[in-house]
C-alpha positions as CSV (number, residue, x, y, z in Angstrom):
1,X,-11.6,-40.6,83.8
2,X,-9.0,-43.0,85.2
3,X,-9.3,-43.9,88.7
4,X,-5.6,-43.8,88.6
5,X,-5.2,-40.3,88.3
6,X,-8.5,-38.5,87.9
7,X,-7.7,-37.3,84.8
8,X,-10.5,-36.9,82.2
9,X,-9.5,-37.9,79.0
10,X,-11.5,-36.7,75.8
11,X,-11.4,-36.5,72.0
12,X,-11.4,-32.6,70.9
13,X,-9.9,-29.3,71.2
14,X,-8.6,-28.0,74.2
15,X,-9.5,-24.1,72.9
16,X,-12.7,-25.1,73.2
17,X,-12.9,-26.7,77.1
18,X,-15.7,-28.6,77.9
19,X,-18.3,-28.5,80.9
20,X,-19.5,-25.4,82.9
21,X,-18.0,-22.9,85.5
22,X,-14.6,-21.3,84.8
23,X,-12.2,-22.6,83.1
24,X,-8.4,-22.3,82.5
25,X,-6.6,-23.5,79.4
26,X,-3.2,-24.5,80.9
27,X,0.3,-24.8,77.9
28,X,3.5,-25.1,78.0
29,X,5.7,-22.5,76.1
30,X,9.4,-21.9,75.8
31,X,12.0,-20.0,77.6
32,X,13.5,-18.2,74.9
33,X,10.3,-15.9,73.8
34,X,9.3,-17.8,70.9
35,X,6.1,-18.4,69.9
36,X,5.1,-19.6,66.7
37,X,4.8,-23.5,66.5
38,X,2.6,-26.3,68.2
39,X,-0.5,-25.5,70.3
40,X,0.4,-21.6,70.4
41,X,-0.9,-21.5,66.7
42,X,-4.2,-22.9,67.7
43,X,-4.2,-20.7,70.5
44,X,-3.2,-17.6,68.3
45,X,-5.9,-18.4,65.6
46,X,-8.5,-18.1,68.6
47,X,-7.4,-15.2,71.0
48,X,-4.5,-12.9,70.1
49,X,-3.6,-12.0,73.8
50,X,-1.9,-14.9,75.4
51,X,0.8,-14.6,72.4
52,X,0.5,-10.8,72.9
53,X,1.0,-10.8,77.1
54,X,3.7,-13.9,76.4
55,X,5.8,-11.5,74.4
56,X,5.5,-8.8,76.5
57,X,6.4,-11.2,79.6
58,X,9.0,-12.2,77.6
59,X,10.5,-8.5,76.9
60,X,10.3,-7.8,80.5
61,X,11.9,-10.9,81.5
62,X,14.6,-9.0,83.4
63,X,11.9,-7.0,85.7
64,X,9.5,-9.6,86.1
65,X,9.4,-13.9,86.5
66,X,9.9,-14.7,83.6
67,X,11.8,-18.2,83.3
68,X,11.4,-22.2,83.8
69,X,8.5,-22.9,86.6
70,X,6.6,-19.8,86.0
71,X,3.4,-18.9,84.6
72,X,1.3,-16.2,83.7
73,X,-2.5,-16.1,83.4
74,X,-4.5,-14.2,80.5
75,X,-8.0,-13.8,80.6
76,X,-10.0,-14.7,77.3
77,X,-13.7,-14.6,78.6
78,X,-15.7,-13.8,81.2
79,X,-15.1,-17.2,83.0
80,X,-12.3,-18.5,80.4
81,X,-8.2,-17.6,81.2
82,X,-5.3,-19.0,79.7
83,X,-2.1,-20.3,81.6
84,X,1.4,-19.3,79.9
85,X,3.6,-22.4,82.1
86,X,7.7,-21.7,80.8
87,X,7.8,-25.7,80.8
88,X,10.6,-26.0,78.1
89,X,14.5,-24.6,77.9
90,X,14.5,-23.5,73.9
91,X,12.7,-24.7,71.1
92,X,14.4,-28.4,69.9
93,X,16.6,-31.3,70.6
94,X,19.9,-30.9,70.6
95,X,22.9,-32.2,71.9
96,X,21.7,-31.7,75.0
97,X,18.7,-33.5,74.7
98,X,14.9,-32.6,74.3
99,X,13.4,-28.8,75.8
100,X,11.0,-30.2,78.1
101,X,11.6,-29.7,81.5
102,X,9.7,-31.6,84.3
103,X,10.9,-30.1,87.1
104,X,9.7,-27.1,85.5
105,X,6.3,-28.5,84.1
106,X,5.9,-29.3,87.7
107,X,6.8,-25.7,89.5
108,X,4.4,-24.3,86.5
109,X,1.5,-26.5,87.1
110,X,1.6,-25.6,90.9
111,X,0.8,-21.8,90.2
112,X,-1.8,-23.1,88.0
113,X,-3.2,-24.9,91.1
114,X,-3.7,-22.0,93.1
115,X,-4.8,-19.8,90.4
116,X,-7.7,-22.7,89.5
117,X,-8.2,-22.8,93.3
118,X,-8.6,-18.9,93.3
119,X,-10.9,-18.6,90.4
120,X,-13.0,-22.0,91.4
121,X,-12.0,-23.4,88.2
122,X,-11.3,-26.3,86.2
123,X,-8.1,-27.2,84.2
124,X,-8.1,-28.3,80.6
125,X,-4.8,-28.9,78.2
126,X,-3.7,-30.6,75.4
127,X,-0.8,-33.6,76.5
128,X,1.4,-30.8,77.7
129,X,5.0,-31.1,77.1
130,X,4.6,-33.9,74.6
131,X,4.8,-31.9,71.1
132,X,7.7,-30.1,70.1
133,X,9.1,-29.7,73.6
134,X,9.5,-33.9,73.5
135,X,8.0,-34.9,76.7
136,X,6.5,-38.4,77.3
137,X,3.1,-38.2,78.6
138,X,4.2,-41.3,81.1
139,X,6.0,-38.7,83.1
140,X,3.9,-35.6,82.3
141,X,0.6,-37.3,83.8
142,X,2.0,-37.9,87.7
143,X,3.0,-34.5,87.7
144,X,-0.2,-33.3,86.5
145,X,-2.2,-35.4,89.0
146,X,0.1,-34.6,92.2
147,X,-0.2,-30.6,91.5
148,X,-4.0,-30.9,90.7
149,X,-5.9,-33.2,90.4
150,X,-5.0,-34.4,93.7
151,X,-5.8,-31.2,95.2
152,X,-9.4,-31.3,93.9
153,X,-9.1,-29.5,91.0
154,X,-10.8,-31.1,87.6
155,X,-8.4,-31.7,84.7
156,X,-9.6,-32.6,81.5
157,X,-6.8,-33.7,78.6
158,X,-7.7,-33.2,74.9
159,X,-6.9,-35.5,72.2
160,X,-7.5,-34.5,68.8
């Protein structure tokens, strides 16, 4: 853990979270309803309902919250959810730079708070934002310790 942040850092897979209690699995995903590259896959390959609730969150977008900041929460397990957080504006880098978004990232990982608060639970995520969606982890990891870990709530970060 660094004293820094209170961040746990380990070597593994973040669909399979570590430690006791309830967990959530907290991603980031697009704005644009894709879903088909990145962590998703490993995701998909173990549950088929986050991509499936995604999709349909997606669908719905103009009746529901869909959009940049938001999240949605599936259930996996008995004590296990996953956290949909629209943290990135398309899929790739463009003229107008890379997808990730922090502000979003930031909105996203605040809902994830209270839901973890809610449920008792811990947090546990790849380096979010730092794949496809281009992130740097240098900004990524304040935001994650402001919305969570400084609020009590265990994070542990995979590295495969």
């Amino acid at each position: 853990m660094t004293e820094k942040t209170g961040i746990s850092y380990v070597k593994g897979d973040a669909t399979a979270p570590q430690g006791k209690g309830v967990k959530v699995i907290a991603h980031i995903c697009n704005d644009r309803g894709g879903w088909g590259k990145g962590f998703v896959l490993a995701l998909s390959r173990r549950w088929p309902e986050p991509e499936a609730a995604y999709r349909r969150w997606h669908r719905a977008r103009a009746r529901n919250d869909f959009g940049l900041g938001a999240a949605q929460f599936v259930q996996v397990g008995e004590r296990l959810w996953v956290a949909n957080v629209i943290g990135q504006h398309g899929m790739r880098a463009g003229s107008k730079g890379v997808p990730v978004r922090y502000a979003a990232i930031e909105a996203g990982l605040g809902r994830v708070a209270g839901k973890a608060q809610e449920l008792g639970a811990s947090v546990h995520m790849p380096r979010i934002g730092c794949g496809l969606a281009g992130g740097t982890w240098s900004r990524v990891e304040p935001l994650v310790a402001a919305r969570l870990t400084r609020c009590g709530i265990p994070v542990t970060v995979y590295d495969r």
